[in-house]
C-alpha positions as CSV (number, residue, x, y, z in Angstrom):
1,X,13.7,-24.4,-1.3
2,X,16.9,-23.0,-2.5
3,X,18.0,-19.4,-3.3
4,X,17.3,-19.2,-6.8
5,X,13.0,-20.0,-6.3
6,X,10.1,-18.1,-5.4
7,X,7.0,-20.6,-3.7
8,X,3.6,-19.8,-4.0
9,X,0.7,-21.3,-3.3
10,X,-3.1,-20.5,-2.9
11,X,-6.1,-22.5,-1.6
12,X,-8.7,-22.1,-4.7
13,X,-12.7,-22.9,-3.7
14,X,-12.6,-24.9,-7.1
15,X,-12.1,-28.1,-8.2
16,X,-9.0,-29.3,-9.7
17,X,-10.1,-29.8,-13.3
18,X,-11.8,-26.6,-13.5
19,X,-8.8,-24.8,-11.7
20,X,-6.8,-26.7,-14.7
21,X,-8.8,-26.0,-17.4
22,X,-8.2,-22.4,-17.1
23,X,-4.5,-22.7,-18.1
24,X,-5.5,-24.7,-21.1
25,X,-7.4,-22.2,-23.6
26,X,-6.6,-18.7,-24.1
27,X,-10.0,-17.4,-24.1
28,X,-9.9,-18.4,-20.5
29,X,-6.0,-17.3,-19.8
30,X,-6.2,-14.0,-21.1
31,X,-9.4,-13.0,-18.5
32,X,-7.2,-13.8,-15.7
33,X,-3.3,-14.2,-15.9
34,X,-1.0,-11.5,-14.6
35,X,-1.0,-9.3,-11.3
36,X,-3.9,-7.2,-10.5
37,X,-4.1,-3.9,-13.2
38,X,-2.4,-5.9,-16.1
39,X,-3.8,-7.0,-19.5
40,X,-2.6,-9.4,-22.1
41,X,-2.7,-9.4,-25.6
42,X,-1.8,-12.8,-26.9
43,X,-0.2,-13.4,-30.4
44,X,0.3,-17.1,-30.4
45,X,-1.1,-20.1,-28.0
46,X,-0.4,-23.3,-28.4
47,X,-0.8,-25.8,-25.2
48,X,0.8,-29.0,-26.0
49,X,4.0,-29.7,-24.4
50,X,6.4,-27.6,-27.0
51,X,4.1,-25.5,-27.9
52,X,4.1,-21.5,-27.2
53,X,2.0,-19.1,-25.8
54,X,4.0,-15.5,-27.2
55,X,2.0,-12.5,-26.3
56,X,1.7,-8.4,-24.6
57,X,1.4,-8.0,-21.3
58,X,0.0,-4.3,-20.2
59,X,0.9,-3.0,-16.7
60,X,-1.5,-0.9,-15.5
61,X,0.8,2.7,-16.2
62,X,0.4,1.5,-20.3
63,X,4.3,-0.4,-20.0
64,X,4.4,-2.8,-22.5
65,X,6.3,-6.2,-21.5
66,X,6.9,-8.8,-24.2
67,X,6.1,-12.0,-22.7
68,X,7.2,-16.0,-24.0
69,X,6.1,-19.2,-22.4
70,X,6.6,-23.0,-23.9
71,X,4.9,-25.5,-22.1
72,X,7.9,-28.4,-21.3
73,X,5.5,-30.8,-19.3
74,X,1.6,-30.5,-19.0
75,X,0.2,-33.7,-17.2
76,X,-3.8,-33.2,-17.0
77,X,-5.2,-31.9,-14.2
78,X,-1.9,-32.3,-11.7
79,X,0.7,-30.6,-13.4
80,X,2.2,-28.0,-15.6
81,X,5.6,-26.9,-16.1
82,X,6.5,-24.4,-18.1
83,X,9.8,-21.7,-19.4
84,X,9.1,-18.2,-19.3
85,X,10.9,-15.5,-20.4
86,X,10.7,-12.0,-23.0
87,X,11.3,-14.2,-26.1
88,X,12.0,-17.5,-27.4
89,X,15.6,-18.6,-26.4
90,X,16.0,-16.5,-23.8
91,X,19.1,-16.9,-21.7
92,X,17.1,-15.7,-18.4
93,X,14.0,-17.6,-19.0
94,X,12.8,-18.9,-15.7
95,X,11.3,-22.3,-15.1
96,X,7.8,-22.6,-13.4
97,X,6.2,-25.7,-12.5
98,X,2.1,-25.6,-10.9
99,X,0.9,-28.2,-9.1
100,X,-2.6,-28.5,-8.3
101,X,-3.6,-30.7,-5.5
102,X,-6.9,-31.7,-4.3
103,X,-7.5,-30.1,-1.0
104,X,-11.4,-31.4,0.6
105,X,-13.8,-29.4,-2.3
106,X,-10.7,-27.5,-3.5
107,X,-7.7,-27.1,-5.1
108,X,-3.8,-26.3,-3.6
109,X,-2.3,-24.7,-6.2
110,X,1.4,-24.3,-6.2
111,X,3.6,-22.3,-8.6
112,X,7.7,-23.2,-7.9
113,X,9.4,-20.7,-9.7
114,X,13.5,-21.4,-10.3
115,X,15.9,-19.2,-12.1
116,X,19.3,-19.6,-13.7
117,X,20.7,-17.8,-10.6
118,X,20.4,-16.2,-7.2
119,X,20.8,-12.8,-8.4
120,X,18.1,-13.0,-11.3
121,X,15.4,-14.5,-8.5
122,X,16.7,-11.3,-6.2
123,X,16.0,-9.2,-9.0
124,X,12.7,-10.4,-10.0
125,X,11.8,-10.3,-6.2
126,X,12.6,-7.0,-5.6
127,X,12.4,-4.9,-8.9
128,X,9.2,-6.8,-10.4
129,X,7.6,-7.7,-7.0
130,X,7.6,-11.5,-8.2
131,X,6.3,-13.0,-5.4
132,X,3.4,-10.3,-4.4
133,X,3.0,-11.0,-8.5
134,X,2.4,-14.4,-8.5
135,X,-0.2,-14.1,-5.3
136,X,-1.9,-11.7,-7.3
137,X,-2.0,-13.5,-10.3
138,X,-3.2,-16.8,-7.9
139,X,-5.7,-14.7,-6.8
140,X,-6.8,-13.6,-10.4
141,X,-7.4,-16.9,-11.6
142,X,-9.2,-17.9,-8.4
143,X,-11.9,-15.1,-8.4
144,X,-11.8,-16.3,-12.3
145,X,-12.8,-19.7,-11.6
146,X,-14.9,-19.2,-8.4
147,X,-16.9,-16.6,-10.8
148,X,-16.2,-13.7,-8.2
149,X,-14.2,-11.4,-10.2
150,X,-13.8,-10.1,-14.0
């Protein structure tokens, strides 16, 4: 791992194409993405690679973050990587890549996050709680597909 990514992973009581499929149709993304509190309010989705997801996200004190993802690489059930940032050609969008490994009745899903530099993964670790983020937002779409939550 170098200094510009953030790892994390979760073990998810699901299998693989159902822990998948949840990335692949809004209906099912906006029930679940983001850390615990937050909401999403999606204007476009598209989930082929090049396509665009552009939409709201709502923290829980009524903050309003504009959010932009394009898929780069989606390769059904084991892999999906994606650039995120506020809007479409933005110089600090981030690159994410989820993996989602079998793992005996489950799934090991890992999200590699890289950024254009040391400092902007420092920030994001320690002004937007990245990495307690993304185990939250892990742990929203597990109780999402394991039917325990939302």
């Amino acid at each position: 791992m170098t200094d510009r990514e953030i790892l994390v992973t979760r073990l998810i009581d699901a299998p693989r194409e159902l822990v998948f499929e949840a990335f692949t149709d809004v209906r099912h993304l906006s029930r679940w993405w983001g850390p615990d509190g937050f909401t999403t309010t999606t204007h476009t989705f598209a989930f082929t690679a090049g396509g665009e997801w552009t939409f709201v996200m709502h923290g829980p004190d009524g903050t309003d973050y504009p959010e932009w993802i394009t898929w780069t690489e989606i390769a059904a059930p084991e892999r999906i990587t994606l650039l995120h940032g506020e809007t479409a050609g933005d110089p600090n969008a981030f690159e994410t890549t989820l993996t989602f490994t079998p793992d005996g009745t489950g799934t090991r899903v890992q999200m590699r996050t890289v950024f254009p530099t040391k400092e902007q993964r420092d920030e994001a670790a320690e002004k937007y709680h990245a990495i307690e983020g993304g185990q939250q937002t892990l742990g929203n779409l597990a109780a999402y597909v394991t039917g325990t939550g939302h």
